[in-house]
N, C-alpha and C positions, 0 to 999 in steps of 0.2 A: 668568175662567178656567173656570168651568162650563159656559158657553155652548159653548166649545172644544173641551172634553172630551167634552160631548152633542153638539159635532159632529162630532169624530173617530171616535165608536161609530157613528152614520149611515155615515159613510166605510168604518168595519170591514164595518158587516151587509150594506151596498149591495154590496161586494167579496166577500163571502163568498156572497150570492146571483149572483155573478156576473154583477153587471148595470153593471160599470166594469171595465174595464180594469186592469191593473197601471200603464200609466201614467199615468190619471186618477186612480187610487185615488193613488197617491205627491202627486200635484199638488194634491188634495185634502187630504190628509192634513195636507201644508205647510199648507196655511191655516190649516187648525184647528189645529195647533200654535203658529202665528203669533198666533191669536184667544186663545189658552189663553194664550201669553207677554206679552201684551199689556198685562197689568198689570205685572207686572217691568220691561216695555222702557218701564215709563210715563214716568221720568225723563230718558232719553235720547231721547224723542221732545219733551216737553219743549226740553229742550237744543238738540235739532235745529230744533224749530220758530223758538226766539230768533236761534238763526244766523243763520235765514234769514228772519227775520222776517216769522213768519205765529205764527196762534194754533191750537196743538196738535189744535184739533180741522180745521182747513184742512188741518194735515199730515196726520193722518187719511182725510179724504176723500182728498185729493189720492192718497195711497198704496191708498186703496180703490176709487179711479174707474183708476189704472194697471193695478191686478192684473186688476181686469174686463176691461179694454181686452186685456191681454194673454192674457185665457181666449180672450175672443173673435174672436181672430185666429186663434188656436192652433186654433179649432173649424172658421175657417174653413175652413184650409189641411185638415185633417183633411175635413171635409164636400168639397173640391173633389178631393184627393185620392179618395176613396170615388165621386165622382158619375166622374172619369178609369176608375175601376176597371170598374164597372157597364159604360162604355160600350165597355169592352176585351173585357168577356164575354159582351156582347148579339153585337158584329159576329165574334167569334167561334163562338159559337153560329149564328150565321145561316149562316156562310159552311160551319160544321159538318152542317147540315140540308141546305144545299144539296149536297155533296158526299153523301150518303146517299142524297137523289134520285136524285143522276147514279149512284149505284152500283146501284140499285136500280133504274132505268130498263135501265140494259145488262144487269144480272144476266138479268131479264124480254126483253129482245130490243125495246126498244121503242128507236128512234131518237130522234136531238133532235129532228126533223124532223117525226115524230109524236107528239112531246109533246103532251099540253094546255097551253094558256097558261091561269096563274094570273093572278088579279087581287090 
């Protein structure tokens, strides 16, 4: 339960420095409450494990190799979402610059035709 607790105040200070998200801080939070209840839910995992016949600490990992699994999907989509974004705002930009050129070439009186080529 301690452990949980010192990791939920990590979760608060890392949120309060503003270096998570609201919806990392929430998803984070979850765990450490999960880590903190962990002795209480001791009997019903228990339980769980004889159902299904494994040894309480198998269910353990098993549930601790899932939730991983599930951050890091979660990160993925996130990371390929963000790298989508970046590349929305470079060809934006670029096509931004180039349009400045061409206004800034006619503003001047300068034709396409006597442009400089760029390399």
């Amino acid at each position: 339960m301690l452990l949980g607790v010192l990791f939920a105040l990590v979760i608060v200070v890392l949120a309060r420095f503003q270096l998570l998200t609201l919806r990392y801080t929430l998803g984070w939070f979850l765990v450490a409450v999960s880590i903190a209840a962990s002795g209480a839910l001791n009997s019903v995992a228990k339980l769980l494990a004889n159902e299904l016949d494994l040894r309480p600490i198998e269910l353990l990992l098993g549930f601790s190799l899932a939730t991983l699994l599930l951050i890091t999907v979660q990160l993925s989509i996130t990371a390929s979402g963000l790298t989508q974004m970046v590349r929305t705002v470079t060809e934006s930009l670029a096509l931004s610059e180039e349009r400045i050129r061409r206004l800034e070439r006619a503003g001047s009186g300068v034709s396409d035709a006597e442009k400089p080529v760029s390399s």
